[in-house]
N, C-alpha and C positions, 0 to 999 in steps of 0.2 A: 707858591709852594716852595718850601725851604728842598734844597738841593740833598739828595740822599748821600749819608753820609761816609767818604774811601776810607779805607785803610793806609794807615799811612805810608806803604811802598809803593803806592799808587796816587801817582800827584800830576794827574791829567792838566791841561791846560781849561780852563772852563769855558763852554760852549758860550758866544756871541748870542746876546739877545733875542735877536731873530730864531735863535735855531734851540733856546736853552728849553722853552716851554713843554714841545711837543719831547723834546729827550726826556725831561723831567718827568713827566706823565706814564710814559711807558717804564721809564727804570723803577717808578714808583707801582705800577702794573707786578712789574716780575719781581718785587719784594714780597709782593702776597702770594705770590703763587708756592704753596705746601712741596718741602723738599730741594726746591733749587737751591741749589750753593750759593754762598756768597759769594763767589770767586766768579760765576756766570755771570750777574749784573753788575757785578765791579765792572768786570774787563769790558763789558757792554759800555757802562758807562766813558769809562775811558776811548774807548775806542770810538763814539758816536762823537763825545765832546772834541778830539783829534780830527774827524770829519767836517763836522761841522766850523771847527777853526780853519781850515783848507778851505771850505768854499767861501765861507763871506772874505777872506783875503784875496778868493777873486771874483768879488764883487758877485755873488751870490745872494738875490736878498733872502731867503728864508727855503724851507723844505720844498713849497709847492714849487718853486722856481727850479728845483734840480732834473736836471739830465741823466740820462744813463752816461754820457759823455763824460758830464764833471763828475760823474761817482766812479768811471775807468779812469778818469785824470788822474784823482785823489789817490786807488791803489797803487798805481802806476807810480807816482809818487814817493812811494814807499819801498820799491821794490828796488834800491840803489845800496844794497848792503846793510842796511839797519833792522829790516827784519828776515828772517827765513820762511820760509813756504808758508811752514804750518800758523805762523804769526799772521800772517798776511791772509791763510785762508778765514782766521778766528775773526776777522776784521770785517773780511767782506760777509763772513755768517751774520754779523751783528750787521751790518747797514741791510741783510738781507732780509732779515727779523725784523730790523724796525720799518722799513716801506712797507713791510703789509701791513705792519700797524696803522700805519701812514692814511693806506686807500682805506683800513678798516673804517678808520674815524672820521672819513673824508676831509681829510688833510691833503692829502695827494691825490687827484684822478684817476694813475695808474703808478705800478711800481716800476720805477727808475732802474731796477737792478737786474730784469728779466735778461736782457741780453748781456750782463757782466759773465765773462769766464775765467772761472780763478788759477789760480797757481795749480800743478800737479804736485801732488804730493807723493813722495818717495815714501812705501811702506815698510819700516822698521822692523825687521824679524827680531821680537823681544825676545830676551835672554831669559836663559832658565838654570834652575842646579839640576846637576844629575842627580839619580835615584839615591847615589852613595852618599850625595852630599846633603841632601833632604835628611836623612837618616841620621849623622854626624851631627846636625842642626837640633831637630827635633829631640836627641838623647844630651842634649849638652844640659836644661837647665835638672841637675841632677838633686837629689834627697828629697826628704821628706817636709820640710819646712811650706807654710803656706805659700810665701811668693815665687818659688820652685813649683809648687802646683798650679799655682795660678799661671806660672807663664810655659810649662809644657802642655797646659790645657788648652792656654789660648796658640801654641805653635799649634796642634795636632788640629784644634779645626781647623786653622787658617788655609792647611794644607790640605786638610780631609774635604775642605767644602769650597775651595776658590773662592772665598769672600773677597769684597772691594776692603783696604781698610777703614772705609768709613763706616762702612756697614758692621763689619766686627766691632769697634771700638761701643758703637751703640747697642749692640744686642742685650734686650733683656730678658729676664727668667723667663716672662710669655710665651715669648718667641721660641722655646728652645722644647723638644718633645723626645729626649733623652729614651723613654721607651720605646717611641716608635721611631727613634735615627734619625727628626730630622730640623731641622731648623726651619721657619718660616722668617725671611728676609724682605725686608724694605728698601728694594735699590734705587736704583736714579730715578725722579719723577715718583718718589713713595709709592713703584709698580712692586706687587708682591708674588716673590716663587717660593717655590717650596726647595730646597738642599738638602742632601742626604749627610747625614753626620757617621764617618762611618767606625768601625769596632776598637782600634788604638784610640779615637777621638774623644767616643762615649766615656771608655773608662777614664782618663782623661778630667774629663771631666766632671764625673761624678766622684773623683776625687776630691778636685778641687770646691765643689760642690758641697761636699760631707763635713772634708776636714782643712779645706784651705778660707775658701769664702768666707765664713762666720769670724775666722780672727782679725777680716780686713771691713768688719762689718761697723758701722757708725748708729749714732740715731738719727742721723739726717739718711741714711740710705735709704734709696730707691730699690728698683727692680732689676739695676744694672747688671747684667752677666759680670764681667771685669772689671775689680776693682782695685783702686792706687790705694795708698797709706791713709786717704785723708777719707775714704771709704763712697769713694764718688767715682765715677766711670771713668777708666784712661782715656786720655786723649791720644788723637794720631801721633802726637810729637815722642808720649811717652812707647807707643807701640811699634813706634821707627826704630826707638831708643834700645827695646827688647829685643827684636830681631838684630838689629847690629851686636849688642852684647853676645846674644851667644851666636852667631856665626863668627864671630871674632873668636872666641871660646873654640868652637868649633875645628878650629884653621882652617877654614874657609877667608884665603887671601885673595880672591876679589871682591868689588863693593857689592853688599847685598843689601838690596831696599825689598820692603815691606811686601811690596808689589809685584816682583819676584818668583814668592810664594803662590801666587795666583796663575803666575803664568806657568809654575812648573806642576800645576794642581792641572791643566786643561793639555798642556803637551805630553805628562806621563798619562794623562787617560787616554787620549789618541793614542798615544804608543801602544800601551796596552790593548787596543780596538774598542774602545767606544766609541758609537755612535757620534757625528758633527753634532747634529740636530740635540742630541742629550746633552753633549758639552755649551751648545751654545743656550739652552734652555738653565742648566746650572750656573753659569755663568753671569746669566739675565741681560745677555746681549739681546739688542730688539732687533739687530740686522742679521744673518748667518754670511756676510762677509765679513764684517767683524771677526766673529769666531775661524774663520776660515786662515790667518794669519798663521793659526797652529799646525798647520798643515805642509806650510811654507820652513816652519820647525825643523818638525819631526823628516822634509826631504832632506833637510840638509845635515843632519843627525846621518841619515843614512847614507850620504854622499860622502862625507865625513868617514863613517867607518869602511867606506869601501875605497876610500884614496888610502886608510891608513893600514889596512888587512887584507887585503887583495895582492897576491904575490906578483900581479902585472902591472905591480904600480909599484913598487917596490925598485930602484935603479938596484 
């Protein structure tokens, strides 16, 4: 079986003989699987091919022969300044994913990684804009010209509905139920929820809808919600490209990614009082600790205003 094929920023070392097959098999496994990323079974890739180059250099002969030992050696390994936590947790996911595979096929009689315990990972309370600066943002791409409608269309879902950008970039007219508010979404693992699309977004949209879309319309076009010049669906690169544009427009002088917009869609509805449970179901987090991050926000939002208006804190 020919070796699945990387990307070129990704130039693993290639798995040893002994250990190439059974890799090969599984990564070729999670190519069919409908919706995983290609960035999942790359790094997968990568990172089994990395393992399995560590154990045959110590005289490892193949998967059945591994220890829980040699697969704590192998992280432990790693854990000298070249990678950070979260690198290292991605690693030991992928050697964790592939030993079930492993007993699945009875390759292995037991998985090796049961008693591995990984790195702690420090939780990142992700950034958000404020209400004022969402605002700023959202009125920058101004007139009436189609690619102005097209891209305060796509700022006001982005924000009305928490999308992932990958999910925005792909929606098409199916998916979108303009009368009744709401989108139906394909998030990670093609699990589908329903989003509410709300009143600024609608019109929005059914601007761009009436009198933007048709001028960016092709004969090869699809069913894409959002479309470039060439009249084909934007990509992530170009939807990065939109949001920097007008937050730059904006004056918004910190860096604002795309992703951003998602996390100040799920922190202003907490502030506001909605429901965890609604925001993590909007969201299409399958955990509620996950969602529970924003939470961690909005204390610190309020710890925040009370060091800086509070006259007993005031020297």
């Amino acid at each position: 079986m020919a070796r699945p094929i990387r990307s070129r920023r990704d130039a693993p070392s290639k798995a040893p003989p002994a250990f190439a097959g059974d890799i090969d098999a599984f990564i070729g496994g999670l190519q069919h699987q409908r919706g995983l990323p290609f960035n999942t079974w790359s790094n997968y890739q990568r990172d089994l091919d990395q393992c399995a180059s560590f154990l045959a250099k110590h005289g490892v002969a193949g998967w059945p022969a591994v220890t829980g030992a040699m697969a704590t050696a192998w992280i432990h390994s790693l854990g000298n300044g070249r990678y950070n936590a979260a690198s290292l947790a991605r690693k030991l996911t992928a050697l964790r994913v592939f030993a079930r595979h492993l007993v699945r096929e009875n390759v292995c009689t037991e998985d090796f990684t049961v008693l591995i315990s990984g790195p702690k990972l420090a939780r990142r309370i992700p950034g958000t804009l404020s209400a004022e600066e969402v605002s700023r943002l959202l009125a920058a791409p101004s007139g009436g010209e189609a690619p102005a409608l097209r891209d305060r269309a796509l700022l006001e879902l982005f924000y009305s509905s928490g999308l992932r950008v990958s999910e925005l970039a792909g929606l098409t007219l199916q998916q979108l139920d303009l009368e009744g508010g709401f989108l139906r979404v394909f998030g990670k693992g093609s699990k589908e929820r329903v989003v509410p699309v709300g009143g600024r977004a609608r019109e929005a949209l059914a601007s761009w809808l009436t009198a933007g879309r048709p001028r960016f319309v092709k004969k090869a076009t699809g069913s894409q919600l959002f479309l470039n010049n060439r009249g084909t669906a934007l990509s992530r690169v170009m939807l990065w490209m939109i949001v920097k544009k007008y937050a730059k427009r904006a004056g918004i002088v910190r860096n604002v990614k795309p992703h951003l917009l998602r996390h100040s869609f799920a922190t202003h509805l907490l502030g506001g009082g909605a429901d965890l449970r609604a925001i993590q179901e909007m969201l299409g987090h399958a955990n509620i600790a996950t969602t529970q991050i924003y939470t961690a926000v909005e204390s610190k939002r309020l710890v925040d205003h009370h060091a800086k208006f509070h006259p007993r804190n005031k020297s």
